[in-house]
N, C-alpha and C positions, 0 to 999 in steps of 0.2 A: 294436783291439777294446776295447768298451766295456762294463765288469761294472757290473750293476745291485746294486750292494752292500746298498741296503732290501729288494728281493726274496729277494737272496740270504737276507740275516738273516731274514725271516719266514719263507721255506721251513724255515731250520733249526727256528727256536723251535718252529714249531706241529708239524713231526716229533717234536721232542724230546717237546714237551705229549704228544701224541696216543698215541708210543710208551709213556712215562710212564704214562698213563691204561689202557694195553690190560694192561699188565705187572700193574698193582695190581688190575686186574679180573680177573687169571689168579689172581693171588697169596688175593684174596677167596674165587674158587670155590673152591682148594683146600681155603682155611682152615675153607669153610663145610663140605666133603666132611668134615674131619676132625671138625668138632662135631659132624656127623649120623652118624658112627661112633659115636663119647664119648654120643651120646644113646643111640642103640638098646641099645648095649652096658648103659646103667643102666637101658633099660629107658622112657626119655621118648620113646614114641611120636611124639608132635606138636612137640617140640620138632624130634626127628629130620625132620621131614617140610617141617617151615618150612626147618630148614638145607640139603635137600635144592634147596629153592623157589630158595634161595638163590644157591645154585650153579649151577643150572642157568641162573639170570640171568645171573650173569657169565658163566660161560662164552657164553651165545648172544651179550652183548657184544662179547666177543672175535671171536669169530665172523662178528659182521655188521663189526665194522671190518677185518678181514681182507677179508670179501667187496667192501668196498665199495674200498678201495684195490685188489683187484687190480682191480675194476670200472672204478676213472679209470686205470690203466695200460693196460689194453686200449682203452679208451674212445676 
């Protein structure tokens, strides 16, 4: 049996990137949940409503790369 050892290595790196990548767009939307709390609470309308914008991006991020992985597992 013959291990493709550069396969192997790119599979890992680009899970690693990707996972990497989905984790700080969860960690984003949180962060932006909690400024659009911190705004309403003072009272910043529109700032609240950008942070909102915000989060709802990463999260759908997260989202569509969930969808799409389990999309090439089935695939």
């Amino acid at each position: 049996m013959k291990i493709n050892w550069a396969a192997l290595g790119s599979t890992f790196g680009v899970s690693v990137v990707i996972s990497l990548a989905v984790v700080a767009a969860f960690c984003f939307g949180v962060s932006a949940l909690a400024r659009r709390e911190e705004a309403l609470a003072d009272g910043a309308a529109g700032r609240g409503t950008a942070a909102l914008g915000g989060a709802v991006l990463c999260f759908a991020l997260c989202a569509a790369a969930v969808g799409y992985g389990l999309y090439v597992i089935a695939g």
